[in-house]
C-alpha positions in Angstrom: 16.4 33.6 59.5 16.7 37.1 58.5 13.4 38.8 56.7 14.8 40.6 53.6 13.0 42.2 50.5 16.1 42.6 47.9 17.3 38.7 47.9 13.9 35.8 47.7 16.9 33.2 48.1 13.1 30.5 48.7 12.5 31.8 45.0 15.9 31.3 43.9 16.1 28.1 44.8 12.3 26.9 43.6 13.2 28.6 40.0 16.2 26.2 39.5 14.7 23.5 40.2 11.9 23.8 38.6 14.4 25.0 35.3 16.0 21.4 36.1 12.6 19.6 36.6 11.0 21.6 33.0 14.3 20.5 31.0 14.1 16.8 32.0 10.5 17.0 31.1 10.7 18.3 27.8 14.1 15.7 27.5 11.1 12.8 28.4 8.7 14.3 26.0 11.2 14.8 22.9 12.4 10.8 23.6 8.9 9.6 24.0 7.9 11.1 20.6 11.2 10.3 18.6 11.4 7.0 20.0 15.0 7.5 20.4 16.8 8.0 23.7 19.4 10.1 21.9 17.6 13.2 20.6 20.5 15.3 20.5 24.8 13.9 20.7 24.9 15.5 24.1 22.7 12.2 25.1 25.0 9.6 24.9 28.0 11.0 22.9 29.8 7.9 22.7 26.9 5.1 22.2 25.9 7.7 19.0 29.1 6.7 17.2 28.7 3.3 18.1 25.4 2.9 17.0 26.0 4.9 13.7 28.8 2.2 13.0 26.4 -0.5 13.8 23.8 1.0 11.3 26.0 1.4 8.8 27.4 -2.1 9.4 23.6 -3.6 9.2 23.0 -1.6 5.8 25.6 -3.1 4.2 24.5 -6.3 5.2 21.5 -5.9 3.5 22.8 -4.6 0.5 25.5 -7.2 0.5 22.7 -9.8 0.8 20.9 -8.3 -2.0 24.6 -8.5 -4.7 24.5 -12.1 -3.3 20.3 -13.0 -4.5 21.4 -11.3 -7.8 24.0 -13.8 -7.7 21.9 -16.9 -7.3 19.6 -15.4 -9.8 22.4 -15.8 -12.3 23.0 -18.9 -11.2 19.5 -20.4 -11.3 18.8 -18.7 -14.6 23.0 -20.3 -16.1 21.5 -23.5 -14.5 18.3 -23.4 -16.6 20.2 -22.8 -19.8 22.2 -26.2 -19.0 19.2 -27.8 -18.5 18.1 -27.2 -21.9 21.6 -28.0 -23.4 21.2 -31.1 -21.2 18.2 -32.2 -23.0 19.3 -31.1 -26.4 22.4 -33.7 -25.6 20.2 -36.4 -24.9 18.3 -36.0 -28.3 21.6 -36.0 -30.1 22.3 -39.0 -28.9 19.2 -40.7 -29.5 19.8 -39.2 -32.8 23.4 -40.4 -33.1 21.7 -44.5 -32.3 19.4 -43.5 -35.0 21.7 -42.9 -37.0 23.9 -46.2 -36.8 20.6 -48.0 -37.9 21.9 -49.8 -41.2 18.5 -50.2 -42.5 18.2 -46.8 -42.7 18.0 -45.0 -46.3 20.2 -42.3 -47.4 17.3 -39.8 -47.4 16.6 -40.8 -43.7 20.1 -40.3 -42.7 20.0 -36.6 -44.6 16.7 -35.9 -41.8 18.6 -36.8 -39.0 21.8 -34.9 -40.1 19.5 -31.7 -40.6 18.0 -32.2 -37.1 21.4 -32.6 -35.4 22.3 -29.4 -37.3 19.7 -27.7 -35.9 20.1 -28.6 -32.6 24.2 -28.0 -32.9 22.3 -24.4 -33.7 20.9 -24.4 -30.6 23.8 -25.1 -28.4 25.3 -22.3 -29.8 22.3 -20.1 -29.0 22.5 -21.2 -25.6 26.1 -20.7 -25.5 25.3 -16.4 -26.4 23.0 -16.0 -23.5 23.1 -13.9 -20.6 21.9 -12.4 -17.3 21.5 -8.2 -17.6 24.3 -8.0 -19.8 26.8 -10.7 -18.3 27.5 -13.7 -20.0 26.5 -17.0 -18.6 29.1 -18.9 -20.0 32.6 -18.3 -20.4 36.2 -18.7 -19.1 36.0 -15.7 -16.8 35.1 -16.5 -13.3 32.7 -14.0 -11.2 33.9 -12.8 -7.4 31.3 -12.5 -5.2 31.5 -10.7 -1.9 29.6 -12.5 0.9 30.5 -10.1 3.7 29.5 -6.4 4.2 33.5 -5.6 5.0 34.4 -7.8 1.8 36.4 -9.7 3.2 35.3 -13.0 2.4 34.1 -13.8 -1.4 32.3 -16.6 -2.9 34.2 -17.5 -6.7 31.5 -18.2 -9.2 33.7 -20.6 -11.8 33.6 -19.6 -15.5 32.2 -22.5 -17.2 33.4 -22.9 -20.8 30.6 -24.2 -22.4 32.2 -24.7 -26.2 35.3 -25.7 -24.5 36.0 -28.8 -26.8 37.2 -31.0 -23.3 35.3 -29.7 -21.4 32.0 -28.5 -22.9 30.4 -29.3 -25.8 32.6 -28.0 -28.3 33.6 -31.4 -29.9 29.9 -31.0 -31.0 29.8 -27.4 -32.0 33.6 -27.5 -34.0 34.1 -26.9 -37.2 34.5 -31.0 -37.7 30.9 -32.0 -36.2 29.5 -31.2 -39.5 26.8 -34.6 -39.6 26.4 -37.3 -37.2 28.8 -39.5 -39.1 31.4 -36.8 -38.3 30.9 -37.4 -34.3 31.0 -40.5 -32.5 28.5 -41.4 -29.6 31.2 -41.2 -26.9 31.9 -37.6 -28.0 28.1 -36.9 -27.3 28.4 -38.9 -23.6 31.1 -36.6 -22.4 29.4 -33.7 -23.3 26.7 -34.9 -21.5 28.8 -35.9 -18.9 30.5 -32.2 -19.2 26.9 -30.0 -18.9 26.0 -32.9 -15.7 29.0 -31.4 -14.0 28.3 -28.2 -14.9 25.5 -28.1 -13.1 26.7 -30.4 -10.1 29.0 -27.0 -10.1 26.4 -24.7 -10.5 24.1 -26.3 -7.1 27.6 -26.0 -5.1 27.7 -22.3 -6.0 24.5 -21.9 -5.3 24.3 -23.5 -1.6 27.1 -21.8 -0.7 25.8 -18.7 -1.6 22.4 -19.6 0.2 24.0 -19.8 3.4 26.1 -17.3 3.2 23.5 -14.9 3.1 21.3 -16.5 5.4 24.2 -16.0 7.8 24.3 -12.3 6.4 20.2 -12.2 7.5 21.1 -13.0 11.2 24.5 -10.8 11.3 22.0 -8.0 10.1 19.4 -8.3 12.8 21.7 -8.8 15.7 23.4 -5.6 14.5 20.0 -3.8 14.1 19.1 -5.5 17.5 22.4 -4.0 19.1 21.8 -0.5 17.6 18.2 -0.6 19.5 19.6 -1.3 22.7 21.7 2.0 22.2 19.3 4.2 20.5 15.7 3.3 21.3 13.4 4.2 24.4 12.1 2.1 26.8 8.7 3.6 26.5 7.8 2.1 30.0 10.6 3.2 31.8 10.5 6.8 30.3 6.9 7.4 30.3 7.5 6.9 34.3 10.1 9.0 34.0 7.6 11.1 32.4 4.7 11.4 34.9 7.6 12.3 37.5 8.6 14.9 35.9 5.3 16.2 34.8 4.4 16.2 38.6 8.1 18.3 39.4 7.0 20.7 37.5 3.6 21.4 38.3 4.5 21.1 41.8 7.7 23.2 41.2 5.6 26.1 40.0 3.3 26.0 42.8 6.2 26.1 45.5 8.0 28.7 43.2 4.7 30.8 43.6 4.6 30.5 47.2 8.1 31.6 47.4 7.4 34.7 45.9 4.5 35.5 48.1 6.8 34.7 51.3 8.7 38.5 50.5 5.5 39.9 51.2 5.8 39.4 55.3 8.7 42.0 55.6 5.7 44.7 54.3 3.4 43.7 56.9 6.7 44.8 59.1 6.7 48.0 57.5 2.9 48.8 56.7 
């Protein structure tokens, strides 16, 4: 081999690869303390846009999950209201019995029409309420989107509740002035009417319950997925790490010694 001072072609060769072995390092450093094996697109160009889909997928699970316990919360809370109107039903019609009693004076009859009036009252309260702004009750129905691409829904039924067939309107009317104005069989199937309601309501609400339990595992096997793209195996690269660590320092030492090897063409010349 020729002994030339111009060209250290030793020292060429020792400063690239050390370059190469100092860039992987600080690539194993910049993962290990992001946690990410894709620091920067040039990574894994392709598996970025496939896990930024996935995240973006998983997100809207979550937040589709979240519309969906808002929507059980309206249920639960239309439910509750039923219950009440359930148990005001059942007083009218012990009231209604009372009623028929023929030893009963004219000024006990009067008590029990003011009662029923007040309890009529009360339906119609019950009829008014409402979950942050939205009516409970009604003809509308509510859609309710159980998937984060929307394309499955849950329907939420609009439940008339003065509907006079099928509510409790033939106890609310304009006609249902006293208990001598209704008849006990008008009572029953209003009973029967808020029993089905909620029979409704429970159906609703176990469909909704699994539908975002489904949503809960969708959302972690998505999250899981995006891991396997994005995340660092902290074993593996901290291995990767320590070799790299030792390139270096051992690059450097060899890149010293090939500078030092020019110096035997001046021992030629001294």
């Amino acid at each position: 081999m020729a002994v030339v001072i111009n060209t250290n072609y030793s020292a060429t060769v020792a400063s690239n690869n050390l370059a190469v072995s100092n860039n992987m390092l600080q690539r194993s450093l910049n993962r290990l303390s992001s946690g990410s094996k894709i620091v920067n697109p040039s990574d894994d160009a392709g598996g970025l846009a496939v896990a930024t889909k996935l995240s973006a997928a998983a997100r809207r699970q979550g937040a589709t999950a979240s519309n969906i316990g808002n929507s059980v919360s309206f249920l639960q809370t239309q439910d509750g209201a039923l219950k009440v109107a359930s148990k005001v039903l059942d007083r009218m019609s012990e009231l209604k019995t009372l009623y028929n009693d023929p030893t009963k004076s004219p000024s006990d009859l009067a008590n029990y029409d003011s009662e029923f009036t007040e309890l009529q009252t009360q339906l119609t309260d019950i009829n008014g309420e409402t979950f942050n702004s939205v009516a409970l009750f009604g003809s509308a129905d509510l859609t309710v989107s159980v998937t984060e691409d929307g394309g499955t829904s849950v329907t939420v039924q609009g439940r008339d509740f003065t509907n006079s067939t099928s509510g409790v309107g033939a106890l609310t009317g304009t006609g249902a002035t006293s208990l001598a104005a209704v008849t006990l069989s008008d009572i029953t199937t209003a009973i029967e009417n808020v029993a089905t309601f909620r029979a409704q309501n429970g159906a609703e609400q176990s469909h909704l319950g699994f539908a975002a339990e489904l949503l809960t595992v969708n959302k972690a096997n998505l999250e899981a997925a995006t891991s396997r793209i994005t995340d660092v195996d902290v074993a593996e690269e901290s291995t990767q790490l320590a070799r790299w660590n030792i390139l270096v320092q051992s690059g450097t030492a060899m890149l010293s010694q090939a500078n030092q090897s020019a110096q035997s063409a001046l021992r030629l010349i001294s």
